[in-house]
C-alpha positions in Angstrom: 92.7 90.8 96.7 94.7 92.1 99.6 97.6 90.8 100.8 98.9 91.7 104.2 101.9 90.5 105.9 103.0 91.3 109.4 107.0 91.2 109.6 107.0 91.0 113.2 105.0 88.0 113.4 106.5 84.3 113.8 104.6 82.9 111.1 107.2 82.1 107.7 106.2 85.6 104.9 105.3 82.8 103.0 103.1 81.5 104.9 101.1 84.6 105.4 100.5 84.6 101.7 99.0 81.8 101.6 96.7 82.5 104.4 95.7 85.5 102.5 94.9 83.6 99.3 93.2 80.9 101.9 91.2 83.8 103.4 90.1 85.1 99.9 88.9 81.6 99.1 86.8 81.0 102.0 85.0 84.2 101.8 84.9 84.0 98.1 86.3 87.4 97.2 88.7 85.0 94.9 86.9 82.6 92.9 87.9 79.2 90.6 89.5 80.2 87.6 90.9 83.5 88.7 94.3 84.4 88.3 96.6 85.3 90.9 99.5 88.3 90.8 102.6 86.8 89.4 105.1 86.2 92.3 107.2 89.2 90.7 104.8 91.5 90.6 103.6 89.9 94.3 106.8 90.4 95.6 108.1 93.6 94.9 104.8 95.1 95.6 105.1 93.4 99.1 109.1 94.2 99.6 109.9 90.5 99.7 111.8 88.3 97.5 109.8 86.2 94.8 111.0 82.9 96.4 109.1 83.8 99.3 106.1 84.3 97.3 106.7 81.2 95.3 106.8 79.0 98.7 103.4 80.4 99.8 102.1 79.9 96.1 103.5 76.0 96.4 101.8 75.8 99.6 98.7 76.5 98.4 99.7 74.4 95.1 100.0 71.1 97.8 96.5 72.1 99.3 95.3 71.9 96.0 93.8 75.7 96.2 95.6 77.0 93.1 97.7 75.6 89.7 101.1 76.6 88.8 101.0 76.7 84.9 104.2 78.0 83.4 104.0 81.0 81.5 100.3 81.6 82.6 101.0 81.7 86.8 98.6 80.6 89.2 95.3 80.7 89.0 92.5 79.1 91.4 91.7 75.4 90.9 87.5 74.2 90.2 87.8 72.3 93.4 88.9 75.5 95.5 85.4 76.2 97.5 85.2 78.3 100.4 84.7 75.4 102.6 87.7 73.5 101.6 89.9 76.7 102.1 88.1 77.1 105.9 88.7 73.4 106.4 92.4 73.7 106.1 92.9 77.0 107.7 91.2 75.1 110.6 93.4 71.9 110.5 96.5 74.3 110.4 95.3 75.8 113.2 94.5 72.7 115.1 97.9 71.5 114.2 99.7 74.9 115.6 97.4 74.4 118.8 98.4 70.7 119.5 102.1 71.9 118.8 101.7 74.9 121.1 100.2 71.6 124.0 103.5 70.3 123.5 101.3 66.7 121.6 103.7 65.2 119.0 102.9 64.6 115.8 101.6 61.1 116.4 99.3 62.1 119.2 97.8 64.1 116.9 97.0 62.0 114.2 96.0 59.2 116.7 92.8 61.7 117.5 92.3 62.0 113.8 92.2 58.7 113.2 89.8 57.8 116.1 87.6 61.1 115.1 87.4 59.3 111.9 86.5 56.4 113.0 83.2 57.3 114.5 
C-alpha cells in the first residue's frame, strides 16, 4: 500500500494517513483481514513521529475501518467494504465543504436529518 503525504498541505499528517488507508479500502488494493505497517515502521519510513501515525490509525479505528490489537497492530476489520470507506471519504468531504460555506455544524446535520427523512 502507498502512503503519500503532502507537508505543505492543510490537512493534519494524520489525517492524510488515514485517507490513504481510506483510499486503499475503497479500491480494494487493502482487503478485510490484512495487516497494516506498525506505526513505527510507518513512521520512520514516512519522517513523522509514531503519534502521528497512531492518530490517523485511531481515526480509522472510530470509522470502524481497522482494529487496534495490542501486540498484533492494526489490521482491516470484516465490515471494511470499499463502499463504506467511499461513504466516509464523501461525508468528510461534505463536512469540509459545508465548513468551507461558512454552515455550522447544526445546519449541517439539520440537512442530514431531513435527507433522512425522505
Amino acid at each position: 500500500m502507498l502512503f503519500r503525504l503532502d507537508p505543505t498541505s492543510t490537512v493534519p499528517l494524520g489525517d492524510q494517513i488515514a485517507a490513504s488507508v481510506r483510499r486503499a479500502v475503497a479500491d480494494a488494493t487493502v482487503t478485510p483481514g490484512e495487516r497494516l505497517p506498525a506505526a513505527r515502521v510507518l513512521a520512520e519510513s514516512l519522517g513523522v513521529n509514531v503519534h502521528t501515525v497512531l492518530r490517523g490509525y485511531q481515526r480509522l479505528r472510530e470509522e470502524g475501518l481497522i482494529e487496534l490489537r495490542r501486540g498484533r497492530g492494526a489490521v482491516v476489520t470484516a465490515g471494511a467494504s470499499p463502499r463504506r470507506a467511499q461513504l466516509l471519504e464523501r461525508v468528510r468531504e461534505a463536512v469540509a465543504d459545508a465548513r468551507e460555506l461558512g454552515m455550522t455544524e447544526e445546519e449541517l446535520l439539520t440537512l442530514v436529518r431531513a435527507e433522512l427523512s425522505t
